[in-house]
C-alpha positions in Angstrom: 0.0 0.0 0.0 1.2 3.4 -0.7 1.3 6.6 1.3 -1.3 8.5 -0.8 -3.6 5.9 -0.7 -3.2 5.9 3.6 -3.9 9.6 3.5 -6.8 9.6 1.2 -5.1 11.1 -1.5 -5.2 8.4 -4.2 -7.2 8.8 -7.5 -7.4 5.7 -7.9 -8.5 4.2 -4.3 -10.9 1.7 -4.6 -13.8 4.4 -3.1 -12.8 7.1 -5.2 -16.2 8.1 -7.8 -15.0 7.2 -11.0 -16.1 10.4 -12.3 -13.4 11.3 -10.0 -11.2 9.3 -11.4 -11.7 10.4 -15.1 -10.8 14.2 -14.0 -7.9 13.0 -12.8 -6.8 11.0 -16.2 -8.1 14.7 -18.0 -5.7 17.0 -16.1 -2.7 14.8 -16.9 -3.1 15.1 -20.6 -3.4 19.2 -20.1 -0.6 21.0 -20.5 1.3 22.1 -17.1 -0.4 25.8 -17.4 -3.9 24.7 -17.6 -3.5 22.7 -14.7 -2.0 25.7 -12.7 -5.1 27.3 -13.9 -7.2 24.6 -12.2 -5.2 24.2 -9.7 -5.7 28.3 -8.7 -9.8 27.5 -9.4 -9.4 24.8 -6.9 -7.9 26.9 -4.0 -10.4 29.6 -4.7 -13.5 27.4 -4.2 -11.6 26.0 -1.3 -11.4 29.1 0.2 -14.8 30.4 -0.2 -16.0 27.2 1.3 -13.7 28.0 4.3 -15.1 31.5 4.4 -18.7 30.1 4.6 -18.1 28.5 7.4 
């Protein structure tokens, strides 16, 4: 077993949705800027979530 999968961070876990698991497969054919630009999406919609609370 490996690390990521003991911290939950596995895309491929056995529980992981597999739509999950198909945006995961997507990002790694994007090139390395649109996946910063994602990336930056992501921590904004983290944040706002964390500022809702």
């Amino acid at each position: 077993m490996r690390v990521a999968d003991l911290v939950g961070e596995s895309p491929e876990a056995d529980d992981e949705p597999a739509e999950m698991v198909a945006m995961f497969r997507d990002l790694k054919q994007l090139e390395e800027r649109d996946r910063d630009t994602i990336r930056m999406l992501m921590e904004q919609m983290k944040k706002r979530k964390a500022d809702e609370r």
